[in-house]
C-alpha positions in Angstrom: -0.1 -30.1 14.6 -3.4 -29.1 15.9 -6.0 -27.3 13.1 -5.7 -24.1 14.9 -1.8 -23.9 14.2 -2.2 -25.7 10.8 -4.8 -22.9 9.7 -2.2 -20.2 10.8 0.9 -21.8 9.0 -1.5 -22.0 5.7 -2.2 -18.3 6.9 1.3 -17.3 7.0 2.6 -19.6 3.6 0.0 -18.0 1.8 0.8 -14.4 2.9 4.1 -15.0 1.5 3.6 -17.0 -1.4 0.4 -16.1 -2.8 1.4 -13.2 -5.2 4.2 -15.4 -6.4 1.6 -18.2 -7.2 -0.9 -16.2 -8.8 1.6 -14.4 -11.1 3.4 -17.6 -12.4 0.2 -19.3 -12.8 -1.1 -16.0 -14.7 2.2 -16.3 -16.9 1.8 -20.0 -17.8 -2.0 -20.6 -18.2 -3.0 -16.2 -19.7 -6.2 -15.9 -17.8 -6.1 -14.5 -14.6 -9.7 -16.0 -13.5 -8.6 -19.8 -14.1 -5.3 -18.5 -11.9 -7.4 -17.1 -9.2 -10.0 -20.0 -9.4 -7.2 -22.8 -8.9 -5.2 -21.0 -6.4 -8.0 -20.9 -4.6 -8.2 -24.8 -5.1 -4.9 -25.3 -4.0 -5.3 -23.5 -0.8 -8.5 -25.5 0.1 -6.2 -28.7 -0.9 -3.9 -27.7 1.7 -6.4 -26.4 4.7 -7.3 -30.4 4.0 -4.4 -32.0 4.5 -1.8 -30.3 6.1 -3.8 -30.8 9.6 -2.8 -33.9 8.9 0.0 -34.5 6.8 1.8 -31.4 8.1 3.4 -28.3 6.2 5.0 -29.6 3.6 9.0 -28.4 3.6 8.7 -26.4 0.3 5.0 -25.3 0.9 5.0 -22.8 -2.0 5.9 -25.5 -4.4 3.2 -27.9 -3.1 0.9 -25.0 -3.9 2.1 -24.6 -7.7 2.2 -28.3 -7.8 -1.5 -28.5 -6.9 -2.9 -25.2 -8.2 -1.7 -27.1 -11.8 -2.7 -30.1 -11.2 -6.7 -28.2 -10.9 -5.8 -26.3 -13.8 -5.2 -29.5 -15.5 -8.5 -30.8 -14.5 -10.6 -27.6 -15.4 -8.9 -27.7 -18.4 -9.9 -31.6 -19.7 -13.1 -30.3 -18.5 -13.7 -27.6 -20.3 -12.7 -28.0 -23.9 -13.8 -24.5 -24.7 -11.7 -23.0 -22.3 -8.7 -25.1 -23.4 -9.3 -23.8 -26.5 -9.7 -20.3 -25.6 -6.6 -20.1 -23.4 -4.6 -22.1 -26.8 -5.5 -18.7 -28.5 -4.5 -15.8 -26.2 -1.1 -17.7 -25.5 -0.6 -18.3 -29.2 -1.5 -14.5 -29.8 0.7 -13.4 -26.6 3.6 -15.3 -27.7 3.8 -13.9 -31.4 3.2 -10.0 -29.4 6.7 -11.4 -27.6 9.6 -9.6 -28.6 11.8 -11.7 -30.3 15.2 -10.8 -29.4 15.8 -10.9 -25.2 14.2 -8.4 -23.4 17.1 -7.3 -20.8 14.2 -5.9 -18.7 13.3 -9.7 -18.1 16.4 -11.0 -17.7 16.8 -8.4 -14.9 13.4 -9.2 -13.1 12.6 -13.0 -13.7 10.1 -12.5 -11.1 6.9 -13.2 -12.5 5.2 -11.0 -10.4 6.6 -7.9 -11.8 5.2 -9.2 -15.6 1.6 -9.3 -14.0 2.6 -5.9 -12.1 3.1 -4.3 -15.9 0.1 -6.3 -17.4 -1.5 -4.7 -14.8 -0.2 -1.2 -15.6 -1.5 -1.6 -19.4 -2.4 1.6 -20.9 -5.3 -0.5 -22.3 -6.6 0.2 -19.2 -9.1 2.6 -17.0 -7.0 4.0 -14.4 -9.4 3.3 -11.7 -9.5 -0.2 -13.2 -5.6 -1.1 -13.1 -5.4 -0.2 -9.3 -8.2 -1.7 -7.8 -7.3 -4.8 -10.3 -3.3 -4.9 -9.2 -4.7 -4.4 -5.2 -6.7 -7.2 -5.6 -4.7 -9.9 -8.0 -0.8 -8.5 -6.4 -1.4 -7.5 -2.7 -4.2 -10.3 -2.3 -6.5 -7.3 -1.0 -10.4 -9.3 -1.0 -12.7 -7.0 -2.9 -14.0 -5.3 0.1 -10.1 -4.2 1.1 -10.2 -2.8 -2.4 -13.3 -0.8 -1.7 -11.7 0.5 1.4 -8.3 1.2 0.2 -10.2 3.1 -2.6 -12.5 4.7 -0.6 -15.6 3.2 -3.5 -18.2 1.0 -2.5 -17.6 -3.1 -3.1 -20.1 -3.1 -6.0 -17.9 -0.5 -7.5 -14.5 -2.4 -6.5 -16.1 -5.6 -7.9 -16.9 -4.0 -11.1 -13.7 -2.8 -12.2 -11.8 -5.8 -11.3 -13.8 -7.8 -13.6 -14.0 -5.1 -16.0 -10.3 -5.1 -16.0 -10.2 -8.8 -16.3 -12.3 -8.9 -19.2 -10.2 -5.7 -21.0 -7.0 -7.9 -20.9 -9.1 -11.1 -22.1 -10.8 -9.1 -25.3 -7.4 -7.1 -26.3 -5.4 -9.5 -25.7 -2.7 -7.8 -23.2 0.1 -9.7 -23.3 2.0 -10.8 -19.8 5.5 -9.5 -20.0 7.7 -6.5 -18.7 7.4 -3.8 -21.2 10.4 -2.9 -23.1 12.6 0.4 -22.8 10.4 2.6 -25.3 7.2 1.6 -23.0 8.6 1.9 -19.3 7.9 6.2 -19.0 4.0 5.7 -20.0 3.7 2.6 -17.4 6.4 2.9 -14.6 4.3 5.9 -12.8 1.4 3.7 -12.6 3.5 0.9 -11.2 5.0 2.7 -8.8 1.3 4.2 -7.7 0.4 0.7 -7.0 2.9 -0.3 -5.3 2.9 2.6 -2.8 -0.9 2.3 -2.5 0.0 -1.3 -1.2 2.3 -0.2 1.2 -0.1 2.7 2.5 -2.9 -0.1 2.9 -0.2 -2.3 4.8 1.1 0.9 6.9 -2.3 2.1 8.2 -5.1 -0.7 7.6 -8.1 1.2 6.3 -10.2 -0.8 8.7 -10.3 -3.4 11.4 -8.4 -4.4 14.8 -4.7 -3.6 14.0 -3.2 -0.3 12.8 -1.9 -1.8 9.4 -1.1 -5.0 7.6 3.0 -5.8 8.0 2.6 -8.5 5.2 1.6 -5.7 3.0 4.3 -3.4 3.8 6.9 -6.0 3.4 5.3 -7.2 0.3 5.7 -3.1 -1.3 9.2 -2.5 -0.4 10.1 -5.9 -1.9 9.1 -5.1 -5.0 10.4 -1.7 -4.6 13.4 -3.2 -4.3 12.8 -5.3 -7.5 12.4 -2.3 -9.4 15.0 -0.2 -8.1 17.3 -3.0 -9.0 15.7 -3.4 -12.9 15.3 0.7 -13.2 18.5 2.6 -11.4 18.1 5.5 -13.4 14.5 5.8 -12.6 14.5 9.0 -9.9 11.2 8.3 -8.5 11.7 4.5 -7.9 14.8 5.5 -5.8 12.3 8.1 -4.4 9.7 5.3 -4.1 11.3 2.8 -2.1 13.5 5.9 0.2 10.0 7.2 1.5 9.0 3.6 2.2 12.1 2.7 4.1 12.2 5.8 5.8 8.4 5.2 6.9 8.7 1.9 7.8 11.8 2.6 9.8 9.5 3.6 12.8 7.3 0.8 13.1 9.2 -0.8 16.1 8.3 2.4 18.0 5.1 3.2 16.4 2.7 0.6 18.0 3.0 0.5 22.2 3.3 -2.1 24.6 -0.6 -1.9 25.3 -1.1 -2.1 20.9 -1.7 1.6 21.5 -0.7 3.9 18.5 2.1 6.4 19.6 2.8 9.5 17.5 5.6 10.7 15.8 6.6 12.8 18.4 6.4 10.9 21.3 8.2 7.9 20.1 11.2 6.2 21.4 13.7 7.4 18.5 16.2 4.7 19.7 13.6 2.1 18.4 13.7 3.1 14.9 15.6 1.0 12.2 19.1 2.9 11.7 19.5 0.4 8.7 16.5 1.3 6.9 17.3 4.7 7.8 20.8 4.9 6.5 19.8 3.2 2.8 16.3 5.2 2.9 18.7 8.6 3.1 21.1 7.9 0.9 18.4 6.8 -1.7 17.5 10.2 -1.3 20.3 11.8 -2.3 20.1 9.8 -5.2 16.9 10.4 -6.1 17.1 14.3 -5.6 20.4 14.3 -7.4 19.4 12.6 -10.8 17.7 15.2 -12.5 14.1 17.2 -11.7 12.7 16.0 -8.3 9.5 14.0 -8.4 6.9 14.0 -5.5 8.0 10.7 -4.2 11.2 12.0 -3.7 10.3 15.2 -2.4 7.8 13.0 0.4 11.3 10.9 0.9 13.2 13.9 1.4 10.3 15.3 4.1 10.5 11.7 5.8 14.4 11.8 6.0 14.2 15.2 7.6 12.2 13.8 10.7 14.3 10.6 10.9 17.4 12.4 11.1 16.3 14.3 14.0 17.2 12.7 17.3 14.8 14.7 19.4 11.5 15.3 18.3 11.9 19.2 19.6 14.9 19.5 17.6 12.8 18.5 13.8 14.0 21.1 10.9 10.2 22.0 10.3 11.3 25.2 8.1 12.6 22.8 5.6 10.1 20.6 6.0 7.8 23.4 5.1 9.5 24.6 2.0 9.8 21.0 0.9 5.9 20.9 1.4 5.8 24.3 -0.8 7.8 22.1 -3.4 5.7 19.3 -2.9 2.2 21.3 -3.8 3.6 22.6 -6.9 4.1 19.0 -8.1 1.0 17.4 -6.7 -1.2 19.8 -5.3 -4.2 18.2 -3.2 -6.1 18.8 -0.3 -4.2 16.1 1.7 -0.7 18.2 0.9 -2.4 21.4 2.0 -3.5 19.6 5.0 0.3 18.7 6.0 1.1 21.8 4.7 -0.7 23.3 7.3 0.4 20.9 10.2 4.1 21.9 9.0 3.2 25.9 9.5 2.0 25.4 12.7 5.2 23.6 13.9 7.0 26.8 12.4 4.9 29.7 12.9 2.3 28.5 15.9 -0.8 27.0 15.9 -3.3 29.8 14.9 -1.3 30.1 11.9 -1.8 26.3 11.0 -5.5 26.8 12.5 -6.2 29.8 9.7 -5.2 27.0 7.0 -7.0 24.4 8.0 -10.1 26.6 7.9 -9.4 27.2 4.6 -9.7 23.2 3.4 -12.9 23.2 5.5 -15.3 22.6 2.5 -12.4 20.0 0.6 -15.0 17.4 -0.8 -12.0 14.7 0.3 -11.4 15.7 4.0 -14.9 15.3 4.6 -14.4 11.8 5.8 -10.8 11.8 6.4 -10.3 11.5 10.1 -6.7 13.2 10.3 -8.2 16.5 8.9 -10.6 17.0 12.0 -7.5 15.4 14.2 -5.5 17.8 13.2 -8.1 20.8 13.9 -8.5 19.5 17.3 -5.1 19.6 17.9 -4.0 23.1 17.4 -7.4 24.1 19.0 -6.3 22.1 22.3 -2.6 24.0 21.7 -4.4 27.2 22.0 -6.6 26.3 25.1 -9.7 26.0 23.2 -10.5 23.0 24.8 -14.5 22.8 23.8 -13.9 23.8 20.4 -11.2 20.5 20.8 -13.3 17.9 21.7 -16.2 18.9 19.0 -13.2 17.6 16.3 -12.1 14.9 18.6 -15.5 13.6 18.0 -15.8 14.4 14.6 -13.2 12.4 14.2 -13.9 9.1 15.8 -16.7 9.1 13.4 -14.5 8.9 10.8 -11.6 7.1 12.2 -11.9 3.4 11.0 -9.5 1.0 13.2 -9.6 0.0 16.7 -6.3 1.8 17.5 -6.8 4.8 15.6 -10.0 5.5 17.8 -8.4 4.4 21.1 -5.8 7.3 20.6 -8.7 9.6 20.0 -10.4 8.6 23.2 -7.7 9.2 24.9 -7.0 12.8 23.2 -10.7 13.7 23.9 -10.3 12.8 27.7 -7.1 15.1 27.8 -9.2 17.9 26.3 -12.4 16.8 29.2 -10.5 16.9 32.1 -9.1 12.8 31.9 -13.0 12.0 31.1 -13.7 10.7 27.7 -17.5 11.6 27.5 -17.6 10.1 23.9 -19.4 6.9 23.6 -17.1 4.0 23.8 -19.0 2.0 22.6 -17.5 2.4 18.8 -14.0 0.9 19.9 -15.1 -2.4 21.4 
């Protein structure tokens, strides 16, 4: 094995296994920095010898093996942390319940305890996302800037400010038990979806999104939906990811070119995905008041049922939109909103909106508002006012793909001349 294929089988074990490590090193040792530090060890260890020893055949447990084996040695080192880490396990065991938790039993996964630590009421709610991106979806601190839309100072800070919160009141890392789950499964399942978002469309770089990341969310979508049944909005949850995720086959083009929802090949999309995202649906709609992940589930069902683009049921998609902004009402849901109205009632109705969210503090910088502006305008044969928003939004747009489609939108609108400079998308 050359270095250049060892690096990417390190790459690809530790895509896969990371979270896994982190979470049962977190269980076993209580301080997430001494877990971070020696994973980190044991992935140097490996980028040293697996060149030349080769991948081993259970590469996840070399990595446990190893990342202990630092711990070990930090530990004989460092008396005062030996000591300190004696104390916040002794503390964390007598916070244990004592009688079985059948939460736990249902989800030995570690990673779902450091999920929940991570959800800790204890905890700023700016600081428990940007903490579970960072230490669960192995985001690096300037991912979690950019997933959060903060600056990496700011992304830095809460991390270690969350770190230190769990340290000082001594969180304990376990699955909550039934009279804690309402209070900490909606910031859970915020996480989790904020993972798969990341993963679905990267907020920056050479590649639309991040599949690792999107694979990583619906597993433990999965996870939960097996621990919580009842739970409407996990069902909800992991339908609208499935559903999503259905169309990535068909989403990317043979050039790496992004293709939109209405001009993809249908018969790429995953019927198997689609079938268990729909009937989780039903399910999720059918247990008692909706939530707005199943409402978003139910809107994504709606276009994967339909075999032809031209044949989408937008009037329900609209009215599920007018359910969806009574539940969460935001800029972004007005903006869809507004897309959805046009699709019903033509595009200077869906124009009149989006004029309306003009001065929205958080479409400022969010390239699908002007996208969308552009669009309708170019629908109507207002092909200067077009290519103003075009441009507006290659300023914003952040990924090579997303501003190659815009190039190509703002030559359609120029007569098959992209006058922008291209020099952005290089």
């Amino acid at each position: 094995m050359n270095e250049s294929e060892a690096h990417r089988s390190i790459e690809s074990v530790f895509r896969a296994e990371r979270s896994v490590l982190l979470a049962s090193l977190v269980q076993r040792y209580r301080d997430l920095d001494l877990a971070e530090e020696v994973t980190s060890d044991a992935i140097e260890s490996a980028l040293e010898h697996w060149p030349i020893d080769g991948v081993p055949s259970r590469p996840g447990a070399w990595l446990l093996t190893t990342a202990r084996r630092k711990a070990v040695d930090r530990l004989r080192r460092d008396k005062t942390l030996a000591a300190k880490l004696a104390v916040l396990r002794a503390d964390s065991d007598r916070a244990e319940p004592a009688h079985s938790n059948s939460l736990d039993d249902a989800l030995p996964d570690d990673r779902l305890q450091l999920f929940f630590t991570c959800a800790h009421p204890a905890l700023a709610a700016d600081d428990r996302l940007a903490l579970t991106l960072r230490c669960l979806a192995g985001l690096s601190t300037a991912e979690v800037a950019r997933a959060l839309l903060i600056p990496p100072a700011t992304a830095a800070q809460r991390i270690v400010r969350a770190k230190n919160r769990i340290r000082v009141a001594h969180i304990p890392f376990r699955v909550p038990g039934p009279d804690e789950l309402a209070d900490r499964v909606p910031m859970v399942l915020g996480v989790v979806y904020s993972i798969f978002t990341e993963g679905y469309s990267a907020t920056s770089g050479e590649r639309v999104g991040r599949i690792d990341l999107v694979d990583e969310a619906i597993g433990m979508g999965r996870l939960l939906h097996t621990a919580l049944p009842a739970e409407t909005e996990v069902s909800g949850l992991l339908a609208l990811m499935l559903l999503i995720d259905a169309r990535r086959a068909a989403r990317i083009g043979p050039d790496g070119q992004i293709v939109l929802l209405a001009d993809q090949d249908r018969r790429l999309w995953n019927a198997e995905f689609i079938a268990e995202g729909t009937a989780l649906v039903v399910e999720a709609l059918g247990g008692g008041p909706s939530g707005p992940y199943a409402v978003q589930a139910a809107i994504a069902a709606v276009h994967d049922e339909s075999l032809e683009s031209d044949r989408t049921d937008w009037p329900q998609i609209l009215a599920l939109y007018d359910v969806l902004t009574t539940l969460i009402p935001s800029a972004i849901v007005a903006l869809n909103r507004a897309v959805a109205l046009a699709m019903c009632d033509g595009p200077a109705a869906g124009l009149q909106e989006l004029d309306r969210l003009a001065d929205e503090p958080s479409l400022r910088r969010y390239h699908p508002y002007p996208m969308a502006k552009a669009d309708l305008l170019q629908r109507l044969g207002r092909l200067d006012e077009a290519a103003v928003h075009y441009r507006r939004a290659l300023d914003f747009a952040r990924t090579a793909p997303e501003k190659q489609l815009l190039h190509r939108r703002l030559a359609e609108v120029n007569g098959g001349v992209d006058q922008a400079d291209r020099t952005d998308s290089s």
